[in-house]
N, C-alpha and C positions, 0 to 999 in steps of 0.2 A: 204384592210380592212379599215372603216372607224376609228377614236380614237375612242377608249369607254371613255366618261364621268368618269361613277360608274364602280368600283369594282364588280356589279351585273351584269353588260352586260359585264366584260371581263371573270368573270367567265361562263356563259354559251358559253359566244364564246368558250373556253376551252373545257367546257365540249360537248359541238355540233362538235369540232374537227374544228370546222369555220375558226381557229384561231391559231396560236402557241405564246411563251412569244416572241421568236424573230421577228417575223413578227410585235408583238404589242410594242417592243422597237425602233423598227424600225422606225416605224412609229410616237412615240414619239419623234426620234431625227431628224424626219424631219420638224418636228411640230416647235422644239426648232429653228433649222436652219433659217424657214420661219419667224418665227418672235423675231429673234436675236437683231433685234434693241430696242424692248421690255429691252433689260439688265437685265433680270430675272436672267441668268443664271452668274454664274465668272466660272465658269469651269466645261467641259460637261465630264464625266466618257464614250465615246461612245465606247472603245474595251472593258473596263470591264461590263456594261451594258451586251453588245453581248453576251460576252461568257457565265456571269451570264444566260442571259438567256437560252441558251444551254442547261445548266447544266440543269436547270428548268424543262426545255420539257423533258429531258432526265426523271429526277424524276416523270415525272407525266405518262410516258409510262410506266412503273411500279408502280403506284401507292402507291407512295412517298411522296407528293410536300405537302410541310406546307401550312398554312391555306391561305397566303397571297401570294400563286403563281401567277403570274401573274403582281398586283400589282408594278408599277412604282413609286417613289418617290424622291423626291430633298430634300437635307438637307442643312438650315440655313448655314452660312460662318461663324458660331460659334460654330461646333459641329466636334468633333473629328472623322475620319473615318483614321484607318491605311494606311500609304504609301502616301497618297492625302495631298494637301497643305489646310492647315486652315489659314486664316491670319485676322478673325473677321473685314474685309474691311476696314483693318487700314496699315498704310505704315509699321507701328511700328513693325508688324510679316510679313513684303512682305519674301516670300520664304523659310518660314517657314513649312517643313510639320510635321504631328500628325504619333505620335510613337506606337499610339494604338486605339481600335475605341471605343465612347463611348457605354455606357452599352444600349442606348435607342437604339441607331440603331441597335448592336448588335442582339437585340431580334428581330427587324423586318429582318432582314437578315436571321436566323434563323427558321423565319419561311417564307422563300423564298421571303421574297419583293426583288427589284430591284431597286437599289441607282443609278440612271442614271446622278447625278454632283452637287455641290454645288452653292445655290443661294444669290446673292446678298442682305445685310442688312446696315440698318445704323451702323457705325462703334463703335463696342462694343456694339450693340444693345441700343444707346443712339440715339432716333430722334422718330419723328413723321409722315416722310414722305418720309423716304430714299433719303435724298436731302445730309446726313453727310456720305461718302462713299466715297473711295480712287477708287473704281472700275466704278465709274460715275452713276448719277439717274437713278432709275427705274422708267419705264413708265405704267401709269393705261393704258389698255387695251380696257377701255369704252370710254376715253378721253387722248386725249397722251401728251394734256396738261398740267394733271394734275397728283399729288403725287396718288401714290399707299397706302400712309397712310406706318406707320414705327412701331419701329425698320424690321418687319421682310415682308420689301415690294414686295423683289422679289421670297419670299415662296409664299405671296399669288397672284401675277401675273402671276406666273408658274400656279398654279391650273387655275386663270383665264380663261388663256388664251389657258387652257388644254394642257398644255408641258409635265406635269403629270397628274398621278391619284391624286396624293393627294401630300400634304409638310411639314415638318416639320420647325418649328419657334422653339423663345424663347418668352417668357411673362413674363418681368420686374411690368408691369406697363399697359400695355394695348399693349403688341408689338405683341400679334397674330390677337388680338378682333380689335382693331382700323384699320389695313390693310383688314382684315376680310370686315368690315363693308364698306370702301372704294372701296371694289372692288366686292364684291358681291359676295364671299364664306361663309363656315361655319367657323368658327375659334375655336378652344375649349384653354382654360387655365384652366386642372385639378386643385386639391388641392393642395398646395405645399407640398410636400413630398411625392404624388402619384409616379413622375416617377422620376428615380436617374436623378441626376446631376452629375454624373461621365460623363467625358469627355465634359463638356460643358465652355467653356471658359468665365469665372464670370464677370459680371457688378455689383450685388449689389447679394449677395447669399442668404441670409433671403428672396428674391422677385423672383430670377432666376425662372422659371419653363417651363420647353417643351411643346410646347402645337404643336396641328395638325390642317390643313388646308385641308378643301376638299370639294367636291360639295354635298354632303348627310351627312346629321347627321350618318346614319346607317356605312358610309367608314368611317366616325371620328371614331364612338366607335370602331369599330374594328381595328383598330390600336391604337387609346389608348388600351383595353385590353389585347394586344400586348405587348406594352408600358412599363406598370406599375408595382409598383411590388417591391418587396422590394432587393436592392442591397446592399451587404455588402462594398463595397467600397464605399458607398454615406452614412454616421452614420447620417446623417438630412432624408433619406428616411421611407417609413412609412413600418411597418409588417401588416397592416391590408389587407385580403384578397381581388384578386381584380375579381368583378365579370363578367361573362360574359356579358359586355355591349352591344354588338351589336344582342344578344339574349332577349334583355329585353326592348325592345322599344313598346311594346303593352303600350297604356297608354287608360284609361277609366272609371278614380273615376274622382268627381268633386274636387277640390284641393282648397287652399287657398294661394290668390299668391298677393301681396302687391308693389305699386307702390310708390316711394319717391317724396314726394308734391315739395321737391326741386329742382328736376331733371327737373320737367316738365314746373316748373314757371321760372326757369332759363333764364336770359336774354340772355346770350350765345347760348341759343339753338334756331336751324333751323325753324322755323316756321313751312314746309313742315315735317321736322322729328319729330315734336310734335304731327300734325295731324296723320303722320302714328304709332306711339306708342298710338294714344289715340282711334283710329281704332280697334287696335288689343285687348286691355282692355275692351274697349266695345263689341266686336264678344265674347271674354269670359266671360262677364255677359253674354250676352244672350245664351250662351252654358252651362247655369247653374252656374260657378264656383264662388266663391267668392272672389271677388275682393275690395280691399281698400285702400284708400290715408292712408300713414304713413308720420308722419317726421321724419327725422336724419338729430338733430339741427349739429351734432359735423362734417356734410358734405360738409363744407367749412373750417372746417382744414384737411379733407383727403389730398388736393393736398400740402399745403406745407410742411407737414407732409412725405408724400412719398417722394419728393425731397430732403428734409436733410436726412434723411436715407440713401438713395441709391446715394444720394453725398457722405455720406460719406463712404457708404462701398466701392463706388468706386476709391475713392482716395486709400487707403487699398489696394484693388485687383488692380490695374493699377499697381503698386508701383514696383512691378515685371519687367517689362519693361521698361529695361536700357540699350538694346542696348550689357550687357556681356555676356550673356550666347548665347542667340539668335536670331534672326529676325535683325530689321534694326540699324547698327552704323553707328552715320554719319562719313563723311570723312573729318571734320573739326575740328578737336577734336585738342588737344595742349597739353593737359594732360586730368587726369582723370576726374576731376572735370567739364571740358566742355565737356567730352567724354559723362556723364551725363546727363548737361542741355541741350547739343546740339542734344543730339538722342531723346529725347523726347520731345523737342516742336518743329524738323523739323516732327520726326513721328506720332507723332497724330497732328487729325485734332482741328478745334474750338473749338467745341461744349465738344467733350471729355476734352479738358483742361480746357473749361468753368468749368465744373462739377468736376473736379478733383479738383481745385483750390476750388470751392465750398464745398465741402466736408473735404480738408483738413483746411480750415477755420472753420468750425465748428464743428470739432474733436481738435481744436487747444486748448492748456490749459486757456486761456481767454474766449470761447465762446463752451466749451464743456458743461458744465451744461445747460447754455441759448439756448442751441438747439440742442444738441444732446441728451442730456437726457429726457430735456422737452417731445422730439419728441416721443422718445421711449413710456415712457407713456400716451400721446394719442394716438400711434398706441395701445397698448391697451385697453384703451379707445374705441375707433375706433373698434375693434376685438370684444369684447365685447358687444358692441350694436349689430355689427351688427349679431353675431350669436343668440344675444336673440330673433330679430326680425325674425330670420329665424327658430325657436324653434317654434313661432307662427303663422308664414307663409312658405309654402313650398318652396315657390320663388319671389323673388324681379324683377320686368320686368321695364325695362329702355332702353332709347335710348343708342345704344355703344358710339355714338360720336356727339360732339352739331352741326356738319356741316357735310355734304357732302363732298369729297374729294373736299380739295382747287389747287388753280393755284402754278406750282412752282414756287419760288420767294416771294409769296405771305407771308409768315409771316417770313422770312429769316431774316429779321431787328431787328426782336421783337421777342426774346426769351421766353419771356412769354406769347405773344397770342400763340407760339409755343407751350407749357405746356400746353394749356387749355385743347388742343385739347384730354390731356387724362383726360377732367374732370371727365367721366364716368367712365373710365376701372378702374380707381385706386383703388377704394374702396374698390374691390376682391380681390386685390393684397396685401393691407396692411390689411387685413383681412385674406389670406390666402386658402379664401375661392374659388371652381369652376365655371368659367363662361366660357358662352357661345355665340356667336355671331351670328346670322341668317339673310340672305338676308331678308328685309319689305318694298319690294316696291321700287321705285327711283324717283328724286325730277325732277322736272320741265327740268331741262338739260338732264336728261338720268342717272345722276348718283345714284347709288346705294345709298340705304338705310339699315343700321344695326337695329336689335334688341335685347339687350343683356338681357340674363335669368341668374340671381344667385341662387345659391343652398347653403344647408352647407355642411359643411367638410364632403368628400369622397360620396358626394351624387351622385357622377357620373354617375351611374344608373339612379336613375329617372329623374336626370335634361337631361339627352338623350331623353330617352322617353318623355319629357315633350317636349324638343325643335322638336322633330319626327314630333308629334301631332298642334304643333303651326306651323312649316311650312306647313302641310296638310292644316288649319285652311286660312294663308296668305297668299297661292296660288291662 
């Protein structure tokens, strides 16, 4: 049997008999095998896979099998599944396993998906191009030279490179969209508080959110509707009902969808991925819709803004990890006080202690006001604008990322061309609001081009629909 792609071809393989879930696990872990050098994968689940699938065929010879039978998936190295080790690609949890699973996967389990192993991320979901990772870099699929785009690079290298049907990430900041766009899947970061954060192991939690990787818009929604949904163990989760998304992708009114003047005059940005966003703006004027330059003057404090924040809730959520309770102590310890310092700068890496030191410097009683507070309300600020603008436009369309996936090594020196790279994604992020990621085309080398759609809050429905209709449109 050949890999199915979509969820749509493994379901009829099913239903034609073509096919069983074993034969299609099967053949996913041979997928993973052939191209292991990839480093998608930290650890392949391939006897529980098998038997899961078993079980599967079994339920579907009686007609049984939840909606997502079939269905293959890899989950981020930062999400809890019972029995299996999590250790967020930091030395600091090596052998570490999770005592329960979280509520997300729980629900696709549930409804019979198939967890076939957890995939490689920058550690603690801090990076941009999976270069920060105790489990060594992942590799883009289209160029093996270059970053898969981060934190969550080898969720989407897995779908890439069709190991799965689809993957599960986290989205701090731009960490499903910006990999997304690198590699040429879909990427979704729902609204925050769409789907629990129960069992997700926190880098900045006002910003955490679960988002899905997969090659169709229609296999995203449906496992977001899966997904989402209010859980009493996550009191940051939302009660509003969640609809059938992957039922609602018919889209056919002219819409009103607004591009930001700054995103596209941006010196930062690609020349190549200017022309393909101002392509696809144009094919929707002339598909009727209405389209317009807006400014958001306040979109050159989004990025520093996001960074004091999520420094400092990271400093906070790290703080746990000391090496007593569990994961890594070092074995050079003399007393307790080095037992301390010495297990947490042998076990996290750089970048995590850059940002941790960051964050506790500006939570500190000298420079809490000057920028932690400050920051707070212009992320208001920031929230504010941009849902007025979406009160008056249905959607904001923007390049996800000002470059094509770069060379590794290439901004390793300079932390802050590092940050750029999430000039785009952030803005959703400290707004709270859903975005979207879609393959637009690829530049002059072969590599993939993003195009990110914003919606407001809980518009997950139509911005499906809307992204359906634009990849039919940029095909």
């Amino acid at each position: 049997m050949e890999t199915n792609e979509t969820f749509d071809d493994i379901s009829k393989s099913l239903r034609n008999k073509e096919s069983d879930c074993r034969s299609i696990v099967e053949k996913y872990l041979q997928t993973i095998q052939t191209k292991a050098h990839l480093n998608a994968f930290v650890e392949v689940y391939r006897d529980y896979a098998l038997a899961r699938a078993e079980e599967i065929d079994q339920k579907i010879s009686i007609g049984k099998a939840g909606k997502l039978a079939g269905m293959v998936i890899g989950i981020k190295d930062v999400l809890c599944f019972d029995g299996h080790e999590v250790n967020a690609s930091s030395k600091i949890l090596s052998g570490f396993k999770s005592q329960f699973t979280s509520t997300a996967i729980q629900r696709l389990i549930d409804q019979d998906a198939i967890i076939i192993g957890r995939l490689n991320c920058d550690e603690f979901g801090m990076g941009s191009s999976n270069e920060n990772t105790v489990h060594g870099r992942v590799l883009n699929a289209a160029d093996e030279s270059r970053v898969p785009g981060g934190s969550s690079g080898g969720s989407a290298v897995a779908v890439q490179a069709n190991m799965v049907t689809a993957a599960l990430g986290t989205d701090t900041g731009g960490s499903v969209r910006q990999p997304a766009a690198f590699t040429g899947v879909v990427g979704m970061k729902p609204t925050y508080s769409r789907v629990s954060r129960w069992g997700l192991i926190a880098y900045a939690s006002s910003f955490d959110t679960i988002g899905v990787f997969s090659n169709t818009v229609k296999d995203n929604a449906l496992i977001m509707e899966v997904m989402a949904g209010y859980d009493e163990q996550d009191s940051t989760s939302s009660r509003k009902p969640v609809p059938a998304f992957s039922e609602l992708l018919h889209f056919s009114k002219n819409t009103r969808i607004a591009y930001l003047k700054e995103t596209l005059e941006s010196e930062a940005l690609s020349p190549e991925i200017k022309s393909n966003t101002q392509s696809v703006l144009d094919k929707l004027k002339d598909e009727g819709h209405t389209v317009e330059e807006v400014e958001f003057p306040l979109l050159k404090y989004v990025l520093p803004t996001y960074y004091i924040l999520t420094t400092a809730e990271a400093s906070a959520n790290l703080s746990r990890f000391d090496g007593v309770k569990y994961g890594y102590r070092t074995p050079n310890a003399v007393n307790l006080e080095s037992m301390y310092k010495l297990t947490r700068s042998e076990g996290f890496g750089a970048e995590v202690k850059r940002r941790i030191m960051l964050g506790t410097f500006v939570l500190s009683a000298s420079y809490h006001d000057a920028y932690f507070t400050k920051a707070q309300k212009v992320r208001r600020m920031i929230k504010e604008q941009t849902e007025r603008l979406l009160s008056e436009y249905d959607y904001f369309i923007m390049p996800t990322t000002p470059t094509s996936a770069f060379k590794f090594g290439e901004h390793s020196g300079d932390p802050v061309a590092m940050y750029l790279e999430d000039l785009y994604t952030v803005q959703a992020s400290v707004s709270g609001v859903p975005a979207i990621s879609i393959p637009n085309g690829a530049d002059k080398n072969g590599m993939p081009i993003g195009l990110q759609v914003i919606s407001n809050s809980f518009k997950e429905a139509e911005l499906y629909a809307f992204s359906d209709y634009l990849t039919k449109l940029t095909a």
